[in-house]
C-alpha positions in Angstrom: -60.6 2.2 11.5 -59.0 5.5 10.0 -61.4 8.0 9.4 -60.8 9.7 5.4 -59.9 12.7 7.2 -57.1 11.5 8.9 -56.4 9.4 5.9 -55.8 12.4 4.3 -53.5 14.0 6.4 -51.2 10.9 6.8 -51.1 10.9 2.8 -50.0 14.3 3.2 -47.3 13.8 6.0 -45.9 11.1 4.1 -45.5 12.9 0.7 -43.9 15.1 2.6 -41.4 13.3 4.2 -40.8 11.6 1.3 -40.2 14.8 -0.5 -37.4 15.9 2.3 -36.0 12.7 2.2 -35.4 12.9 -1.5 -34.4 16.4 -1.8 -30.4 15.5 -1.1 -28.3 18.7 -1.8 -25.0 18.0 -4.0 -22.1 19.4 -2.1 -20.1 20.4 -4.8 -20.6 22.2 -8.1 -21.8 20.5 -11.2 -18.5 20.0 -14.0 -18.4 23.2 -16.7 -20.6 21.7 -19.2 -18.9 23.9 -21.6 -15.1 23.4 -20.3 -12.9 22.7 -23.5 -9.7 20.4 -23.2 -8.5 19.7 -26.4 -7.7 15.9 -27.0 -3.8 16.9 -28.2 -3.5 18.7 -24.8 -4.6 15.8 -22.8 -0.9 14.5 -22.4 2.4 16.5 -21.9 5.0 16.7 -24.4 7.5 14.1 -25.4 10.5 16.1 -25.0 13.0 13.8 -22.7 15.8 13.7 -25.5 15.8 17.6 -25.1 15.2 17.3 -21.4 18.1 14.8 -21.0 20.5 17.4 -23.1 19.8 20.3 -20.5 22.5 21.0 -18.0 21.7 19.0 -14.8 23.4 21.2 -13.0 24.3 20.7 -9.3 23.4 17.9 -6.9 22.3 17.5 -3.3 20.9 14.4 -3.2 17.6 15.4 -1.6 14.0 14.9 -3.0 11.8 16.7 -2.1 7.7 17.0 -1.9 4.9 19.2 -1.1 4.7 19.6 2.7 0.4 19.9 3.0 -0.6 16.7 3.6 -4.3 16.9 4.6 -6.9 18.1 1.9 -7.8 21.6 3.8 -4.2 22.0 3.9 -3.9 22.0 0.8 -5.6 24.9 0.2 -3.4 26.9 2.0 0.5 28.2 1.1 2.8 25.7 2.2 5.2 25.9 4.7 8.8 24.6 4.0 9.2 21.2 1.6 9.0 17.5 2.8 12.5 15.4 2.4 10.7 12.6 0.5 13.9 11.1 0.0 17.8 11.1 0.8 20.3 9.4 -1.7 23.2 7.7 0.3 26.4 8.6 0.5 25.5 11.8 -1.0 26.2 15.7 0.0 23.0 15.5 1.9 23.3 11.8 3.9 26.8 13.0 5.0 25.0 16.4 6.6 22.5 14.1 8.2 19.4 15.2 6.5 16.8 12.4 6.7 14.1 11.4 5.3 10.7 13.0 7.2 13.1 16.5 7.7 11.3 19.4 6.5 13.2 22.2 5.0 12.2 25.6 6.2 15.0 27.8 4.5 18.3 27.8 2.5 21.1 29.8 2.2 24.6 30.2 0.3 27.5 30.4 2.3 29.6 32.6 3.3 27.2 35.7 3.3 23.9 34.6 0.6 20.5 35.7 2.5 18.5 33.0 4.0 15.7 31.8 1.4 12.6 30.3 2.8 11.1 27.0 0.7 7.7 26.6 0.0 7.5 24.9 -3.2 9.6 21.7 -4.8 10.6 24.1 -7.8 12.7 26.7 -5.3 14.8 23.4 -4.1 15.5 23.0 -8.1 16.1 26.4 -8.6 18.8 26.2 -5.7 20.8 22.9 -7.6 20.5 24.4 -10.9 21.8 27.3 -10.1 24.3 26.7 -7.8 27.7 25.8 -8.9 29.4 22.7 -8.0 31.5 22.8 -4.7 29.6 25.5 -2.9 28.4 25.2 0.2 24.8 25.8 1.8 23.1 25.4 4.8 19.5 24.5 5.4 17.6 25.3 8.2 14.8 22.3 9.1 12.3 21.2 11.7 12.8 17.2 12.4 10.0 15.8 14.7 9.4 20.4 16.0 13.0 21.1 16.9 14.4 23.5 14.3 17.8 22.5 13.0 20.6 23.4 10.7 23.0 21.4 8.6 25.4 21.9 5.7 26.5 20.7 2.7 28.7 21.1 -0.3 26.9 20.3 -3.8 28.6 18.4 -6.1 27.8 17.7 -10.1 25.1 16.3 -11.1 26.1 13.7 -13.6 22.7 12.4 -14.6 19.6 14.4 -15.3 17.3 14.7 -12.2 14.2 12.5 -12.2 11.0 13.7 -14.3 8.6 15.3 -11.9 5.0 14.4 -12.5 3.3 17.0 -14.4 0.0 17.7 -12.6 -3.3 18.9 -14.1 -5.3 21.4 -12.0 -9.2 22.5 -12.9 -10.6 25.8 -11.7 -14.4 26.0 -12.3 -16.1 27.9 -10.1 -14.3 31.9 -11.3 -12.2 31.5 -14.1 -13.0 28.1 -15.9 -9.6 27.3 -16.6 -7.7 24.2 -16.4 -3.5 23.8 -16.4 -1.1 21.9 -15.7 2.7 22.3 -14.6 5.1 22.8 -17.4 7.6 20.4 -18.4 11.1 20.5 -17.8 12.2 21.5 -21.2 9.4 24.2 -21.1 10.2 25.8 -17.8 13.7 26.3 -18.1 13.2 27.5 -21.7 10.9 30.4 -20.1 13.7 31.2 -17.7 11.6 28.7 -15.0 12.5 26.3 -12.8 11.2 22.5 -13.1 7.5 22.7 -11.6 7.5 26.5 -11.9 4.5 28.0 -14.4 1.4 27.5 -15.4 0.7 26.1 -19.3 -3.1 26.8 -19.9 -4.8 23.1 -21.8 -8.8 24.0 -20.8 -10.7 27.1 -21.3 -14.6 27.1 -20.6 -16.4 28.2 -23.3 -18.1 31.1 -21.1 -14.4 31.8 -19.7 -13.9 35.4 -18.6 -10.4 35.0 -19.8 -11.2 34.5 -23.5 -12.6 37.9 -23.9 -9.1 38.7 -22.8 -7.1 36.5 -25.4 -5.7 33.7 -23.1 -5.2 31.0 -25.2 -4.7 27.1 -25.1 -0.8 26.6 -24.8 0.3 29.9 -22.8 2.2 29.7 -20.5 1.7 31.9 -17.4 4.9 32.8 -15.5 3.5 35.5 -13.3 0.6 36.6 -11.7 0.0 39.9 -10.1 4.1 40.6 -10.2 4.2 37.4 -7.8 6.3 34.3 -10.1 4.5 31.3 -10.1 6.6 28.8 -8.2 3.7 26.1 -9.0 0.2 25.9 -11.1 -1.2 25.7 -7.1 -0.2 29.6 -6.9 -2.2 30.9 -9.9 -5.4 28.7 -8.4 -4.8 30.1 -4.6 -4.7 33.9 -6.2 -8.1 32.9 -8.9 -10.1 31.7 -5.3 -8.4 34.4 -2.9 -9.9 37.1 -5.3 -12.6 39.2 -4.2 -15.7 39.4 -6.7 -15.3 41.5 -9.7 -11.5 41.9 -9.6 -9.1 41.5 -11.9 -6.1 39.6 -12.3 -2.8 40.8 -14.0 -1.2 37.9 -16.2 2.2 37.5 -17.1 2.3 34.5 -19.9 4.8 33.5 -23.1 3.4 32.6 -26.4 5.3 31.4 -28.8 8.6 33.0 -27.4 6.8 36.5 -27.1 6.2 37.9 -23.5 2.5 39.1 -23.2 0.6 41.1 -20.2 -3.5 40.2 -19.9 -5.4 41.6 -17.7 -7.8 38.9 -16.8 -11.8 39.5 -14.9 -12.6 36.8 -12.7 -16.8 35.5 -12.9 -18.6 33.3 -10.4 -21.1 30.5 -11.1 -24.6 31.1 -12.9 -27.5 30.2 -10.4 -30.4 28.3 -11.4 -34.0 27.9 -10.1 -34.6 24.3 -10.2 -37.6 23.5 -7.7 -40.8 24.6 -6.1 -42.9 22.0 -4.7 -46.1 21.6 -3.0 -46.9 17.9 -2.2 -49.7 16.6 -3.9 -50.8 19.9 -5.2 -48.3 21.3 -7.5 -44.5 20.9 -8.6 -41.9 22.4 -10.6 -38.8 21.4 -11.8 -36.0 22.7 -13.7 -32.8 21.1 -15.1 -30.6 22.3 -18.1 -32.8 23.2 -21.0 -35.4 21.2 -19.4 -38.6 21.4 -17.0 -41.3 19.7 -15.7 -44.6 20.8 -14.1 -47.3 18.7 -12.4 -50.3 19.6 -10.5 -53.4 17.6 -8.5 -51.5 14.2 -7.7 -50.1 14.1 -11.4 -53.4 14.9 -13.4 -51.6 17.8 -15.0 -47.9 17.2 -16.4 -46.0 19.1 -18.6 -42.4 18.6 -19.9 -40.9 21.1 -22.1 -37.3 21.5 -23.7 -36.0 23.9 -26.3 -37.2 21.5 -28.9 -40.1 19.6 -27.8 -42.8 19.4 -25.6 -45.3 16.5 -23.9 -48.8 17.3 -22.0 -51.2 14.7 -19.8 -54.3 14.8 -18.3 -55.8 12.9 -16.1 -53.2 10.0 -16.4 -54.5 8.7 -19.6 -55.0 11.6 -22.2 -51.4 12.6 -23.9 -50.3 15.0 -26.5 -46.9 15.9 -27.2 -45.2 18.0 -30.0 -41.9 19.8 -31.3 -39.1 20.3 -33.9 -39.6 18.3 -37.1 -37.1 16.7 -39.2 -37.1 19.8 -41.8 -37.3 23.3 -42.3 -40.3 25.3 -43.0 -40.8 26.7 -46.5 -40.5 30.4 -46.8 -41.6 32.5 -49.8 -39.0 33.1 -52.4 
């Protein structure tokens, strides 16, 4: 038979390893409960008429994709684009580019400097502005030997595909969320497709709206350095150091604008002590609980209300009422 002693202490023990095995950290912040995303910014603009009136420029018949394909890879800079896909018989088939190749570098012949590739938008760059019948050559690594081929661009004679415009959240230093720009609104800000950064979700405790970002902007440079993709502007926001400022480049309304933008960091809060059996304390948003001696004492409070026991069967509880106090005229 157990003595009440030991009874005691296994009670104890137990509490306490049930209290460790429900104590679970999260492993990733909680959402901004303040973040702001307007429901008319939730979708990009319908603007392919004007898209498909655009000059479509030159053509090399290479698609290309982001080259990080592992999640911590992603967030580093990537190294050269991903051939995602070669159209036959066009410039780049008959150079014998192939799907899997990635592209390292490009550069117009006879004597234009080599360019090195990082992201999709600098491939579109290169066919849009490049006239038909000139010849490039690409340097590329196919299964680690490094490579070169060349090719002659010819006209494009139907407007590249859409490229996927991608929404990206930042919530642990700026509490900002954007997505790439279209088409129509990269190249109207002097942009290639995918370049940019249009801003559709501010935090409510943002940093950057004492500083007059606004929904809609679109950011075209940070720091001096052009964003060739929304991924840039989050590498440099989470590269920062703590306190530092960014310097914003962004068009509003057709009028070129410099912020200077402070970065934050998340709010900590104190959200449990806890002795088992004797005491514990809790804390979520705008809402605690305290209990003491195995739950004789509990008390829950919020902003607006409040709810005491004792000794598991005695309970008051009071708060806000349903109207205003009368005041003295």
């Amino acid at each position: 038979m157990i003595s009440p002693a030991r009874s005691s202490l296994l009670i104890l023990a137990l509490a306490g390893l049930g209290a460790c095995a429900a104590s679970s950290l999260p492993k990733e912040s909680p959402a901004l409960a303040a973040m702001e995303e307007p429901t008319a910014l939730l979708t990009e603009p319908q603007d392919e008429l004007e898209r498909a009136a655009l000059d479509p420029g030159s053509f090399s018949g290479i698609e290309v994709s982001d080259a990080r394909a592992s999640l911590d890879a992603l967030l580093e800079v990537p190294e050269g684009l991903a051939v995602a896909r070669v159209v036959e018989n066009s410039p780049a088939a008959q150079a014998g580019i192939g799907e899997g190749d990635l592209l390292y570098s490009v550069r117009v012949l006879p004597e234009g400097p080599p360019r090195e590739l990082a992201w999709p938008s600098e491939w579109r760059e290169v066919e849009l502005n490049t006239p038909p019948g000139t010849e490039i050559e690409v340097s590329l690594d196919r299964a680690g030997a490094i490579k070169t081929a060349r090719m002659s661009l010819v006209a494009r004679v139907r407007p590249a595909e859409r490229i996927a415009v991608v929404r990206l959240r930042e919530e642990q230093r700026a509490g900002v969320v954007v997505r790439a720009p279209t088409e129509v609104e990269a190249r109207g800000a002097g942009l290639s497709p995918g370049a940019g950064a249009v801003v559709v979700g501010l935090s409510g405790d943002s940093p950057w709206r004492k500083s007059d970002v606004r929904f809609e902007d679109l950011i075209v440079a940070v720091d001096g350095e052009p964003l060739s993709a929304p991924d840039v502007l989050i590498e440099r926001i989470r590269g920062a150091d703590d306190g530092a400022r960014l310097k914003l480049e962004l068009l509003r309304g057709g009028q070129r604008l410099e912020q200077s933008v402070r970065l934050s960091r998340r709010a900590r809060d104190f959200s449990q002590i806890s002795i088992p059996l004797i005491f514990s304390y809790e804390y979520a948003r705008h809402e605690s609980e305290t209990s003491a001696l195995l739950g004789l004492f509990k008390l829950r409070r919020t902003s607006v209300a409040w709810s005491l026991r004792l000794f598991w069967l005695f309970t008051m509880s009071g708060g806000d009422a349903d109207r205003l106090e009368e005041v003295r005229s």
